[in-house]
N, C-alpha and C positions, 0 to 999 in steps of 0.2 A: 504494500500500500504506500501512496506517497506522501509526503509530508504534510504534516495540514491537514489529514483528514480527505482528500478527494479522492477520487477514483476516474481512472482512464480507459475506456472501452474504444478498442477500434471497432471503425464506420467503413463495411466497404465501397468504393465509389458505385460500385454496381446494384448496390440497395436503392440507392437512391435515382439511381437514374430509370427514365422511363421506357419498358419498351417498345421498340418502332421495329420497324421494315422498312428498308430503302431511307431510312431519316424520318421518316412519318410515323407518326402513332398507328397503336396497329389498327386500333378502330377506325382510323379515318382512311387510313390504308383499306380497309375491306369496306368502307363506303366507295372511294375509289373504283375496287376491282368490281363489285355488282352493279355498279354503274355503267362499266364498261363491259359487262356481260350482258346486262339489258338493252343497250345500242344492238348490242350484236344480234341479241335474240329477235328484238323487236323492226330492224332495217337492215340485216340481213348484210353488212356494215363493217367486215374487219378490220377496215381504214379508220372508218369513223370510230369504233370501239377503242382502237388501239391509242388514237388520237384522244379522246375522253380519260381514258387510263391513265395518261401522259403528266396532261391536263390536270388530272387529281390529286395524281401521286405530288407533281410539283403544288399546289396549293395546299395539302395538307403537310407536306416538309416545312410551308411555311407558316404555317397556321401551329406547327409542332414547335417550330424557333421559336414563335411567338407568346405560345400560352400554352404547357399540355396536354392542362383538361379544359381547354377551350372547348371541347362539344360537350361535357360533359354539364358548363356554362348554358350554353345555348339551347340546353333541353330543358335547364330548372328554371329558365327563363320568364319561359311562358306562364308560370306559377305564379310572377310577384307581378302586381300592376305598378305601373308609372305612376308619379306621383305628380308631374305636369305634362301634357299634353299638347305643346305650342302648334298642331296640325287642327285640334279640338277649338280653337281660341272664337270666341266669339264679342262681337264689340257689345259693349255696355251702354245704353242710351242716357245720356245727361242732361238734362233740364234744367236752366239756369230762374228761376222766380224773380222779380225782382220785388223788393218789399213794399208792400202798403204805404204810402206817405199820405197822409193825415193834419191838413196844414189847422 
């Protein structure tokens, strides 16, 4: 034990880190890859599929740099409402009186 009283536990970096495929989370990776399975199923499309894949894998690589439980974000989303809504806004009508005078 060391002086002082503390104690020292190694951390491997691999606990901590998250993992991906190809640099992308793997869940947005296999949103990705069914996306570009569904091009293929649905238009018949090996270009176009392969091209969506591409597509995915590079936006969730950056979507994985960026945050990476960014989807993770954007499902519990939907659960809290906005507390202002500047789309909502609507104008307020104002009425100016002028006061009674009473000579």
């Amino acid at each position: 034990m060391a002086a002082g009283g503390s104690r020292q536990n190694k951390v491997h970096k691999a606990m901590n880190r998250p993992l991906t495929i190809l640099g992308a989370e793997r869940r947005l990776f296999f949103v990705a890859l069914i996306a570009g399975g569904a091009v293929f199923s649905l238009m018949h499309s090996l270009l176009g599929s392969i091209l969506l894949f591409v597509v995915g894998v590079v936006i969730a690589r950056i979507a994985t740099k960026h945050d990476v439980e960014i989807l993770r974000i954007l499902f519990n989303s939907a659960k809290f409402h906005r507390r202002y809504d500047p789309m909502q806004w609507e104008p307020a009508e104002i009425t100016i009186r002028k006061p009674d005078v009473q000579d």
